[in-house]
C-alpha positions as CSV (number, residue, x, y, z in Angstrom):
1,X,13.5,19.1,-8.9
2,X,12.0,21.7,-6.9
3,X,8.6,21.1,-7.5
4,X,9.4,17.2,-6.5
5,X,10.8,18.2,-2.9
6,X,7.8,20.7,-2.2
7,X,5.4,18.2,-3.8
8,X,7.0,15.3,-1.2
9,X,7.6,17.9,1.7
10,X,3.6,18.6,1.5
11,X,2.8,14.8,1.4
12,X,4.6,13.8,3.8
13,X,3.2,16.9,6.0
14,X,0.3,15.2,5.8
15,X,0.6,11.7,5.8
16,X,2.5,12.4,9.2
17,X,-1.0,13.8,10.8
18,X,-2.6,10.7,8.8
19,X,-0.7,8.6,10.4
20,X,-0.9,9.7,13.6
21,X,-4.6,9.5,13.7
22,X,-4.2,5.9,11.5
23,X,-2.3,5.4,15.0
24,X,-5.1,6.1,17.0
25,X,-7.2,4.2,14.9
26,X,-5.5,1.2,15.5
27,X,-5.3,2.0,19.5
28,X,-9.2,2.1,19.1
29,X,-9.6,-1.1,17.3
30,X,-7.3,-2.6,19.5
31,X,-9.5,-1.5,23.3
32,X,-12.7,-1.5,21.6
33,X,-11.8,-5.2,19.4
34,X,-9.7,-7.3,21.9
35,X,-6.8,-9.4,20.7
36,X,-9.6,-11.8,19.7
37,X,-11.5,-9.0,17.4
38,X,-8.5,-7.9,16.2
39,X,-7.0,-10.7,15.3
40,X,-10.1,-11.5,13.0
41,X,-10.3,-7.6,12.2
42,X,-6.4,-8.3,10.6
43,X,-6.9,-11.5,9.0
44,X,-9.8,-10.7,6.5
45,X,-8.6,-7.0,5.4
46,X,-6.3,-8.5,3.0
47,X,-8.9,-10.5,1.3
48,X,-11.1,-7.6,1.1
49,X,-8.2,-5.1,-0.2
50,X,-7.2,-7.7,-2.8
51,X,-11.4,-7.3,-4.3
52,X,-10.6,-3.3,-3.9
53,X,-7.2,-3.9,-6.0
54,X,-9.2,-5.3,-8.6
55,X,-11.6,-2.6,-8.4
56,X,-8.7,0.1,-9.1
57,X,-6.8,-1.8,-11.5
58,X,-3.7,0.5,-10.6
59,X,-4.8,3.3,-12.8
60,X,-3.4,5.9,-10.8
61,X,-0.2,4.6,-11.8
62,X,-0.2,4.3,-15.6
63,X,-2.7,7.1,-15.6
64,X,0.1,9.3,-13.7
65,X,2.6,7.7,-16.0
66,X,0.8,8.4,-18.9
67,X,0.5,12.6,-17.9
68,X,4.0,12.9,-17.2
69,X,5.4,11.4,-20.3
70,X,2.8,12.7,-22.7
71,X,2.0,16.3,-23.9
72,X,-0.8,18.4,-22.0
73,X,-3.2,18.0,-25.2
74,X,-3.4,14.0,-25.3
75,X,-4.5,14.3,-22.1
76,X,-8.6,14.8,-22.1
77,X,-8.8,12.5,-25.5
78,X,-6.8,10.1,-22.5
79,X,-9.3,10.3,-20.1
80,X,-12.4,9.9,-22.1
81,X,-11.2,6.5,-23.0
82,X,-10.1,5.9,-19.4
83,X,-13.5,6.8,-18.3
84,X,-14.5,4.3,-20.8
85,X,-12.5,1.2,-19.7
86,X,-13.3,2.2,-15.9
87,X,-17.0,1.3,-16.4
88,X,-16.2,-1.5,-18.4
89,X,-13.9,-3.4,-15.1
90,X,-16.0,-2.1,-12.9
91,X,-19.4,-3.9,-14.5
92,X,-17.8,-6.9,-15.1
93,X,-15.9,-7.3,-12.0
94,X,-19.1,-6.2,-10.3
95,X,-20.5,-9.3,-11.7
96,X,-17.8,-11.7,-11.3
97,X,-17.5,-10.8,-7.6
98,X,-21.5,-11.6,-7.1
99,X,-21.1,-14.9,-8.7
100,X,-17.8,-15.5,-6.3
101,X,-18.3,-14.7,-3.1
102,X,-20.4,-17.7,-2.4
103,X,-17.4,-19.9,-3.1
104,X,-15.0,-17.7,-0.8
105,X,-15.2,-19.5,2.5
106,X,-13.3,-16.5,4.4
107,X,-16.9,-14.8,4.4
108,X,-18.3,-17.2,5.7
109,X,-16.7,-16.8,9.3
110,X,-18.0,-13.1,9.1
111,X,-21.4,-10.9,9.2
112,X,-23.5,-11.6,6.4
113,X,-22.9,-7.6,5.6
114,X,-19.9,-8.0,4.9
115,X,-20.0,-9.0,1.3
116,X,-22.3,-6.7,0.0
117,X,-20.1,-3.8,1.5
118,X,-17.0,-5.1,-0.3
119,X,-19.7,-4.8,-3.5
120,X,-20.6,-1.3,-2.5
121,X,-16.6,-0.4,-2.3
122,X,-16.0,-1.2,-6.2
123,X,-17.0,1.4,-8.2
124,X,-16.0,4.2,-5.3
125,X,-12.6,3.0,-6.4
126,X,-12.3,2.2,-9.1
127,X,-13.8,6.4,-10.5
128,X,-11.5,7.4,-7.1
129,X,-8.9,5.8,-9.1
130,X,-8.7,7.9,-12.5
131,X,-9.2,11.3,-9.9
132,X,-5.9,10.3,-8.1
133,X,-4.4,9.5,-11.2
134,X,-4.9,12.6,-12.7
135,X,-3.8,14.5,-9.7
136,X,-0.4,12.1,-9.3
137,X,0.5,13.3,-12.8
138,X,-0.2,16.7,-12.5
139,X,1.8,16.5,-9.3
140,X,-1.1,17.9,-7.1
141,X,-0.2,16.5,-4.5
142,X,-2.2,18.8,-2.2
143,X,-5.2,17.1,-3.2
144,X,-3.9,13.6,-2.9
145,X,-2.7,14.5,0.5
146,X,-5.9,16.0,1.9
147,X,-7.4,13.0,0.8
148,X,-5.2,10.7,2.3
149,X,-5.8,12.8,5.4
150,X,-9.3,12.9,4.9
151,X,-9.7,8.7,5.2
152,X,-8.1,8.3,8.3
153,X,-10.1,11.4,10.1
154,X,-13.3,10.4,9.2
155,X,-12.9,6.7,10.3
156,X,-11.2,8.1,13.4
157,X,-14.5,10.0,13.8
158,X,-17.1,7.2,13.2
159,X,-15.1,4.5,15.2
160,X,-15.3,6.8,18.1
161,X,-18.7,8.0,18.1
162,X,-20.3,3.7,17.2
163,X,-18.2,2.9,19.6
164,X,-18.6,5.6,22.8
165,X,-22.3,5.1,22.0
166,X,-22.8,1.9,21.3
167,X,-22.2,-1.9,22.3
168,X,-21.8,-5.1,20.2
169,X,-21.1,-8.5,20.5
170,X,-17.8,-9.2,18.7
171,X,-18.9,-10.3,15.0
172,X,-21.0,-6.9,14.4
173,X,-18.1,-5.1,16.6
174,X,-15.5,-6.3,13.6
175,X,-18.3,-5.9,11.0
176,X,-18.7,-2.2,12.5
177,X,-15.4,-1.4,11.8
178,X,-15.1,-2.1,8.8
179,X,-18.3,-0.1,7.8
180,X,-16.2,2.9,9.5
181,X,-13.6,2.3,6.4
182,X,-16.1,2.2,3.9
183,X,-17.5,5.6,5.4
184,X,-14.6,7.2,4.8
185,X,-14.0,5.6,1.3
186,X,-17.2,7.6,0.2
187,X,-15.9,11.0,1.8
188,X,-12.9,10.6,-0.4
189,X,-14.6,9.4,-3.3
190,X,-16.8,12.5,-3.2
191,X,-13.6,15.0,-2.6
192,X,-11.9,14.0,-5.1
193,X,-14.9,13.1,-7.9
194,X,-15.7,16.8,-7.3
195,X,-12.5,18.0,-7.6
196,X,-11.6,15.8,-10.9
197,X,-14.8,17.1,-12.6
198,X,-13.7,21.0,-12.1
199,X,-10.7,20.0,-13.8
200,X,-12.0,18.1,-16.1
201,X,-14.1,21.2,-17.1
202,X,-11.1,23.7,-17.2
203,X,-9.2,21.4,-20.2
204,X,-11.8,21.0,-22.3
205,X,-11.5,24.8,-23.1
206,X,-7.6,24.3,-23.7
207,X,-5.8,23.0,-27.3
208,X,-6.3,19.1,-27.8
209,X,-5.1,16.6,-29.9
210,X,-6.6,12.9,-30.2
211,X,-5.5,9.6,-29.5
212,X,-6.9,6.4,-31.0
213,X,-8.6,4.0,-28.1
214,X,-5.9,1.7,-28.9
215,X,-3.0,3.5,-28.6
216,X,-4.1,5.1,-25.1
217,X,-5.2,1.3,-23.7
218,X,-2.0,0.1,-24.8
219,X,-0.3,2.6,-22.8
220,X,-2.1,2.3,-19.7
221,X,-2.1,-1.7,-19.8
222,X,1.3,-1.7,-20.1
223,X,1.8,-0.3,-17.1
224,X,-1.6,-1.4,-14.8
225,X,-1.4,-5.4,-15.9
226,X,1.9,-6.0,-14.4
227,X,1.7,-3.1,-11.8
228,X,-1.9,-4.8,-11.3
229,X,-0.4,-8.5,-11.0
230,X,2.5,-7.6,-8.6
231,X,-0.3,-5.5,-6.6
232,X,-2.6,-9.0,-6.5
233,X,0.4,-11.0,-5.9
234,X,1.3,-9.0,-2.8
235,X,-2.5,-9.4,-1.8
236,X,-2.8,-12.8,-2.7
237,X,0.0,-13.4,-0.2
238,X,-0.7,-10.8,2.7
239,X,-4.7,-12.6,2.5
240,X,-2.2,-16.3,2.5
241,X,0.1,-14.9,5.2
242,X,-2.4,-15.0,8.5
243,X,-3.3,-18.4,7.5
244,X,0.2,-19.6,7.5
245,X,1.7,-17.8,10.3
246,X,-1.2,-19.8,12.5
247,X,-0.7,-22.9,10.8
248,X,3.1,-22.5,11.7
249,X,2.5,-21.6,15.4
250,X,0.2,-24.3,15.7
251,X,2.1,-26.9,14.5
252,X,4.4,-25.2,16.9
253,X,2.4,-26.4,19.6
254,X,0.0,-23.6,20.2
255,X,-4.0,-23.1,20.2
256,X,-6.0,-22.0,17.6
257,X,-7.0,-19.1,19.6
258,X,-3.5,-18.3,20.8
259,X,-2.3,-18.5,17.4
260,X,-5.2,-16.2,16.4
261,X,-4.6,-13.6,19.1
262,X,-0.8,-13.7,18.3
263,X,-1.1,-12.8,15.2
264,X,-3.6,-10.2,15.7
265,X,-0.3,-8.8,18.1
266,X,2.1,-8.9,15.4
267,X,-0.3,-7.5,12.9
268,X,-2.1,-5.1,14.4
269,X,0.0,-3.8,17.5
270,X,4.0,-4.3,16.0
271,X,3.2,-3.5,12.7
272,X,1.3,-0.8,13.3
273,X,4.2,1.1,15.3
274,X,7.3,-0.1,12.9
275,X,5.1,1.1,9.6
276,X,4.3,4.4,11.0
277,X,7.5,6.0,9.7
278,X,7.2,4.3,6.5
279,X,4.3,7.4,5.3
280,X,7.7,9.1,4.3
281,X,8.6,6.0,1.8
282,X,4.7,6.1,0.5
283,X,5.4,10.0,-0.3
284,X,8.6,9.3,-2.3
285,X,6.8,6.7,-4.1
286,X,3.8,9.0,-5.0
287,X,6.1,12.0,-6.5
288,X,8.3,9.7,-7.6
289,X,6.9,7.7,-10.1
290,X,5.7,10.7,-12.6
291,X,9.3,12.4,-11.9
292,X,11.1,8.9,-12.6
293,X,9.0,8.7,-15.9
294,X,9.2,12.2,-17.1
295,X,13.2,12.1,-16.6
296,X,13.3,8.6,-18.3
297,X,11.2,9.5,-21.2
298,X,13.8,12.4,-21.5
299,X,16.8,10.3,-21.1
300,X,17.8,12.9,-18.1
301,X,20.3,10.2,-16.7
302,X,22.0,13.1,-14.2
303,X,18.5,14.0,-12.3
304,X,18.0,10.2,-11.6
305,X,21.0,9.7,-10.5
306,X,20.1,12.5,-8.2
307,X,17.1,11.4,-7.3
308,X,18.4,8.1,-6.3
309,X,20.8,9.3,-4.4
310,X,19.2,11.7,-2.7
311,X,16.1,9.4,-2.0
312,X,18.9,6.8,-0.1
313,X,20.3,9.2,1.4
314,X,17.7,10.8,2.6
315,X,16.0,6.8,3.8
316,X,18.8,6.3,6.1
317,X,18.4,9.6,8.2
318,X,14.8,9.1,8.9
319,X,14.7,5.1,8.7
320,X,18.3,4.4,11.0
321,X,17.0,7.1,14.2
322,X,13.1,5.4,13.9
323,X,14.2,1.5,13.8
324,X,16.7,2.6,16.9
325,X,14.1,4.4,18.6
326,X,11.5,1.4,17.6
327,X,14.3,-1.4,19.1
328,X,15.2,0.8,22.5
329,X,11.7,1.9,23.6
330,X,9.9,-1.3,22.3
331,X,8.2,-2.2,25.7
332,X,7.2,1.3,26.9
333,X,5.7,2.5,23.5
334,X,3.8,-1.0,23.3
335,X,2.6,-0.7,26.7
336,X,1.5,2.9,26.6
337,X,0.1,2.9,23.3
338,X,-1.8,-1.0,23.3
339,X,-1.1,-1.9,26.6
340,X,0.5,-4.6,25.8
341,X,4.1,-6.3,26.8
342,X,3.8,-9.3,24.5
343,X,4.3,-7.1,21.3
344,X,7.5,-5.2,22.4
345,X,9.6,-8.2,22.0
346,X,8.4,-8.3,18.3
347,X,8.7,-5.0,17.3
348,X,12.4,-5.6,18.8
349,X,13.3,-8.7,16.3
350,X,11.2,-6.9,13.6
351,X,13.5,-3.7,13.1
352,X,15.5,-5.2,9.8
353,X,12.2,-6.2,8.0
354,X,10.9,-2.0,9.0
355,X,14.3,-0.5,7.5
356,X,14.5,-2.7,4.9
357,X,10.8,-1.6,3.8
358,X,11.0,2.4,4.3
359,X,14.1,1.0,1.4
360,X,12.1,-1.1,-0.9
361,X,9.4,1.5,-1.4
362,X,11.0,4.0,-2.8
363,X,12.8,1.7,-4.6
364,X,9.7,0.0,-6.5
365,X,8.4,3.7,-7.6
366,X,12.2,4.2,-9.6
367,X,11.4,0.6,-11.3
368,X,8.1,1.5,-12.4
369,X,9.0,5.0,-13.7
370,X,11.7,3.1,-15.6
371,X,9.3,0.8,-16.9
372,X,10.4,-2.0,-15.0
373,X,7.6,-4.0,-13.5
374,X,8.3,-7.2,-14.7
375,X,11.6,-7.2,-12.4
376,X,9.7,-5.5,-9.8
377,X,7.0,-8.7,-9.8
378,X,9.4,-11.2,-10.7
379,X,11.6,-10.0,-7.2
380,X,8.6,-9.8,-5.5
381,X,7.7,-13.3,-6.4
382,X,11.2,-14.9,-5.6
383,X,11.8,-13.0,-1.9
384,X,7.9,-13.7,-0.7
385,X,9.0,-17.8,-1.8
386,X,12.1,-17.7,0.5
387,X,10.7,-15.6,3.2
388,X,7.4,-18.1,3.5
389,X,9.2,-21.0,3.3
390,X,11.6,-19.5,6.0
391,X,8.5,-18.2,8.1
392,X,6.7,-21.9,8.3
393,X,9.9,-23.9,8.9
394,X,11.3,-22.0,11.7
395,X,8.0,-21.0,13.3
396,X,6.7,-24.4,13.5
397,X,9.8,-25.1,15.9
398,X,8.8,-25.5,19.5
399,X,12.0,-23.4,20.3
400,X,11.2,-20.3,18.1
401,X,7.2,-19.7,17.2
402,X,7.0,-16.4,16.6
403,X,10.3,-15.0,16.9
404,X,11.5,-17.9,13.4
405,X,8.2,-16.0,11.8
406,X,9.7,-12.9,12.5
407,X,13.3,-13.9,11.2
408,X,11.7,-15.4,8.0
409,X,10.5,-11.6,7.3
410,X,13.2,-10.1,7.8
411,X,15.3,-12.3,5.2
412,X,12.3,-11.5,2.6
413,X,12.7,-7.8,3.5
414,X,16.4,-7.8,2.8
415,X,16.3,-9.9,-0.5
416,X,14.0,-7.7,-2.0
417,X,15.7,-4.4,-1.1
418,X,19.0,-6.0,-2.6
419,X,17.1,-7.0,-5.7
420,X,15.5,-3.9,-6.5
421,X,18.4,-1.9,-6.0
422,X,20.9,-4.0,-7.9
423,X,18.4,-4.0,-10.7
424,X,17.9,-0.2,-11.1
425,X,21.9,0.4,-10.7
426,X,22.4,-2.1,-13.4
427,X,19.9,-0.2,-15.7
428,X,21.1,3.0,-15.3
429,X,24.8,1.5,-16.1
430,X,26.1,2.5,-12.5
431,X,27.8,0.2,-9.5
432,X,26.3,-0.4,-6.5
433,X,28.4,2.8,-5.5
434,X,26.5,4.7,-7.8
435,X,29.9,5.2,-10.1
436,X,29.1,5.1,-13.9
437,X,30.1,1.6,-15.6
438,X,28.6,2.0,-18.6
439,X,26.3,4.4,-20.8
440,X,22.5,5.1,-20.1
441,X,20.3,2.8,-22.8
């Protein structure tokens, strides 16, 4: 247990200073973009993540599953046939994505650079992917961290230096600062290639015992294709969701533009201040997931319960204080920060759907480490349904707009939090008050 708390003290050490210049990141985009930029800037990252997602086929999860349940000398014969499997997805999504990007009219709205770079991002993450893997399991989370840290400064770094010496019209000005991302991506992928390989190194000198190819792709499909589908499902919608928050508001009664530069206000202005806390949940999901499986492998029912518990616990005293801080000093941190007054009043109606999400993080990490993931994408599936079918009706009302958007997430928010919770107390054999009801299976 000790090792988890130093491992998530450390992460979220220095997720805090990655966040903080993520912060600053956003402030740039948000001067040097206008609401107009921005607004364009928000609505194709999720269409680009979801080719990224793809390209990572969430190896670092089973890969870190995989290393915490299984004996140190399965681990190189593991990796060889990871290595294996990586260049296979990558080649043939490579492929794939040249033939489709044609057909994907988002692009065409954008600078003609823009494809090739998402190209250029595959294989960087997808060999990224097995390195932070490896590292997850291992529970080096120093190296994960410095990572983490080490994407955010160096796009901090370019933005400001393209930016302060440079001008652009507004397409290359979004097309710049997306370049600035894929800058950074290559930093990373260099850290942490580097690091892998000296590792890598170190246990081939060590005892080791074989796998068969089967046996090990088995074990990490398991875990990647639905982890995989409920990542692509979340994309799929989060590349959906700009298009029908505009199509709301417009049938609302606004303009195109307006509904654009809204939009480009809730996503990249509110959410960017009531997700800053939530690097704490992304740490607990990082340490947790190897923790979760190791104890569940082990059938350690008492340090889950533990963890659990302590994890809630442990939600509410950083997630209650930020919310209220979020809801009181709406209007002078949105001022200050984006100089903006619009977004305050957001940020204000938004503070359920921020708690609720600091919750439903940690919360996903204990389903996966209990091999949950079809409940975990089945949940998924059910609150995104009600909460965009909530979001168009009431924001197409003249009376509401953006605030019925806003209450439509915060009822998807709360389902899933409930869901996932319910679901890990009922397989554990507690109540919801965490009192035993039946025995661990």
């Amino acid at each position: 247990m000790s090792s988890f708390y130093k491992g998530t003290f450390l992460l979220v050490i220095m997720a805090f200073f990655g966040e903080c210049i993520e912060f600053i990141v956003n402030m740039v985009l948000a001067r040097e973009l206008g609401e107009h930029g921005l607004g364009m800037y928000m609505s194709i990252l999720p269409t680009i993540f979801l080719i990224v997602l793809l390209a990572s086929f969430e190896l670092p999860i089973s890969i870190s599953k995989f290393i915490a349940e299984k004996d140190k000398k399965y681990h190189l014969s593991m990796l060889k046939h990871v290595i294996q499997l990586t260049i296979m997805i990558t080649a043939i999504l490579m492929v794939v994505t040249i033939f489709s990007m044609p057909f994907i009219s988002i692009f065409g709205q954008y600078h003609r650079l823009f494809r090739w770079l998402v190209l250029f991002m595959i294989p960087i993450v997808s060999f990224s992917s097995i390195a932070r893997g490896f590292f997850m399991g291992k529970q080096q989370m120093g190296k994960i961290a410095l990572a983490n840290f080490l994407r955010r400064i160096i796009q901090l770094i370019l933005l400001v230096f393209l930016f302060q010496w440079f001008q652009f019209d507004i397409e290359t000005s979004v097309l710049i600062a997306f370049c600035t991302l894929v800058g950074s991506d290559i930093v990373v992928f260099l850290y942490l290639i580097h690091m892998f390989f000296i590792q890598y190194q170190q246990l081939k000198k060590d005892p080791q015992k074989s796998l068969g190819g089967k046996i090990i792709r088995n074990n990490l499909m398991a875990v990647s294709i639905p982890t995989t589908g409920l990542r692509v499902f979340n994309s799929l919608t989060a590349a959906f969701q700009p298009f029908l928050i505009k199509a709301a508001l417009i049938h609302a009664g606004l303009t195109q533009t307006s509904a654009t530069e809204q939009f480009g206000v809730l996503a990249g202005i509110s959410m960017s201040l009531g997700f800053f806390p939530a690097f704490i949940a992304h740490s607990f999901m990082i340490m947790l997931i190897p923790t979760v499986s190791k104890a569940y492998a082990e059938k350690n029912l008492d340090q889950m319960q533990k963890l659990l518990q302590q994890v809630i616990i442990l939600t509410f005293l950083y997630g209650g204080p930020a919310v209220g801080a979020l809801y009181i000093f709406a209007e002078p941190l949105t001022l200050f920060f984006f100089h903006s007054t619009t977004a305050s009043s957001y940020v204000e109606l938004l503070w359920p759907y921020f708690l609720f999400h600091y919750f439903s993080i940690p919360l996903q990490a204990f389903l996966i480490g209990l091999g949950l993931m079809k409940d975990a994408v089945l949940q998924t599936i059910w609150s995104t349904i009600l909460s965009f079918t909530a979001m168009y009706i009431l924001g197409s009302m003249t009376t509401l707009q953006m605030d019925g958007i806003i209450i439509g997430m915060n009822l998807g928010a709360l389902l899933l939090t409930t869901m996932h919770y319910l679901t890990i107390c009922r397989k554990l054999g507690f109540s919801v008050w965490m009192s035993p009801i039946n025995r661990f299976n």
